[in-house]
C-alpha positions in Angstrom: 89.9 99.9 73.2 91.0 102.6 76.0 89.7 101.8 79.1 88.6 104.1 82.5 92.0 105.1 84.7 90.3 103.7 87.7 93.1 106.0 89.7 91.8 109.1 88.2 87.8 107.9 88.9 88.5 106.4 92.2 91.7 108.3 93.6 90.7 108.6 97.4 89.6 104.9 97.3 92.6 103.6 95.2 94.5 105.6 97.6 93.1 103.6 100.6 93.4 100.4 99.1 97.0 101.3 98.3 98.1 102.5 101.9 96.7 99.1 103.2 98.9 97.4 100.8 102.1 99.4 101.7 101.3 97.9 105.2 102.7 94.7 104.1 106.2 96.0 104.2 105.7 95.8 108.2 104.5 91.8 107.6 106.9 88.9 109.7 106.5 87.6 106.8 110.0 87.4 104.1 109.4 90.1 101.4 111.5 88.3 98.8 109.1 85.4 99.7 106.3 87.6 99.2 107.0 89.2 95.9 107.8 85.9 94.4 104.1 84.6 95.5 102.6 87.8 94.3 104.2 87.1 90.8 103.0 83.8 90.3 99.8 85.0 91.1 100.1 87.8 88.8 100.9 84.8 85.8 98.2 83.3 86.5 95.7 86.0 86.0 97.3 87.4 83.2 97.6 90.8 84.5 101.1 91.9 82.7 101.7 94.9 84.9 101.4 93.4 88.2 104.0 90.5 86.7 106.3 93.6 85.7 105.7 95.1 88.5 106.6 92.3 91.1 109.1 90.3 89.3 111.2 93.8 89.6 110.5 93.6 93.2 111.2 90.2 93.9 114.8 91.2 91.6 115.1 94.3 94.3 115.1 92.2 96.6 117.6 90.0 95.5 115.7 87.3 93.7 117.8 85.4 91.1 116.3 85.8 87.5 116.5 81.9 87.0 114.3 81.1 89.5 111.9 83.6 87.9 112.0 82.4 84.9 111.1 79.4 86.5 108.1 80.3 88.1 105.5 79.0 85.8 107.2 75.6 86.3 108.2 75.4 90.1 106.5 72.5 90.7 108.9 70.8 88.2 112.0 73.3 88.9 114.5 72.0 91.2 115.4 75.7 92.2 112.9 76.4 95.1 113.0 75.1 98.9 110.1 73.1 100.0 108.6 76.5 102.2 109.1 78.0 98.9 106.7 75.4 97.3 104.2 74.9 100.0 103.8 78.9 100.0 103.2 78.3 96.2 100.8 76.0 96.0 98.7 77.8 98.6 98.9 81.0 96.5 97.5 79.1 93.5 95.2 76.9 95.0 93.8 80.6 96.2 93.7 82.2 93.3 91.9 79.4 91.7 89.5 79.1 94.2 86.7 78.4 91.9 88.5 75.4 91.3 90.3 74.1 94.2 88.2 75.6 97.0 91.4 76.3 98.7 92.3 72.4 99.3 93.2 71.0 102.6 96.5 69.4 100.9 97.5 72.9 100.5 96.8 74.2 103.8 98.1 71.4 105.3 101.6 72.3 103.8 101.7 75.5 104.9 100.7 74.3 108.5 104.2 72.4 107.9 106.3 75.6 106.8 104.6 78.6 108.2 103.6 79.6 111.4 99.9 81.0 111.5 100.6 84.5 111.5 102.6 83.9 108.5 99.8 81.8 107.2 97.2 85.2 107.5 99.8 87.4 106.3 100.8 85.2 103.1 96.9 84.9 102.6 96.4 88.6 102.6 99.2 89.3 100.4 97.2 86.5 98.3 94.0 88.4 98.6 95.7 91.3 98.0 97.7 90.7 94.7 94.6 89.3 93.2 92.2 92.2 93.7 94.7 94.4 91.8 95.4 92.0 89.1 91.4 92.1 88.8 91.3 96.1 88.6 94.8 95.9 86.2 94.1 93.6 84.0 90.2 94.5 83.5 91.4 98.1 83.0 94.2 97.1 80.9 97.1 98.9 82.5 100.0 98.1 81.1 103.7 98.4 82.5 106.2 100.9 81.0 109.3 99.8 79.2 112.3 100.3 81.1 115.3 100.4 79.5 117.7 100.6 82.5 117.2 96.4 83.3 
């Protein structure tokens, strides 16, 4: 079933809500780091654009494809640093917060790893991801095939 183009409904809001997540690119926080988290959360909801979409980035950026082909297992994968992990376990424990309720384990890695700043900003970018996997997925956008990777 084809679903609304919430861009075309929406555009001035979408707009908006896409300008305040450009503003990320002026986060302390590491933009490989970043686009790694925001794929993971992107697996985890299912929402095959947004995965498209950042595991390019995170590739832009000069993420290794084995590590993201690892993803769904880094908590088994020997391939990511222990910042690395604590930054994805508080991304999942986030965006299942029904489940978790954002556990103090979790936090208290990140108070280990991160400095609070980076603790807002990696939340936001969190946040963030998650609302548009929510309007991707439930909309059904779908990436485009690109022939050129």
């Amino acid at each position: 079933m084809k679903r609304i183009d919430y861009f075309s409904t929406k555009p001035d809001f979408i707009t908006q809500l896409r300008a305040i997540t450009k503003t990320q690119e002026q986060f302390g926080l590491d933009a490989k780091l970043r686009a790694l988290v925001e794929t993971r959360v992107s697996q985890i909801n299912g929402c095959a654009y947004c995965t498209d979409l950042h595991s390019r980035e995170a590739r832009q950026r000069g993420e290794r494809q084995q590590r993201l082909d690892s993803l769904p297992v880094w908590s088994e994968s020997p391939f990511f640093t222990v910042r690395e992990r604590a930054a994805l376990a508080w991304a999942e424990s986030v965006t299942r917060i029904a489940e978790t309720h954002a556990g103090d384990a979790e936090y208290q890695g990140l108070t280990q790893h991160f400095t609070e700043t980076e603790i807002v900003e990696l939340s936001l970018s969190v946040s963030l991801a998650n609302f548009w996997n929510r309007m991707a997925a439930g909309f059904r956008k779908m990436p485009s095939e690109n022939t050129s990777e």
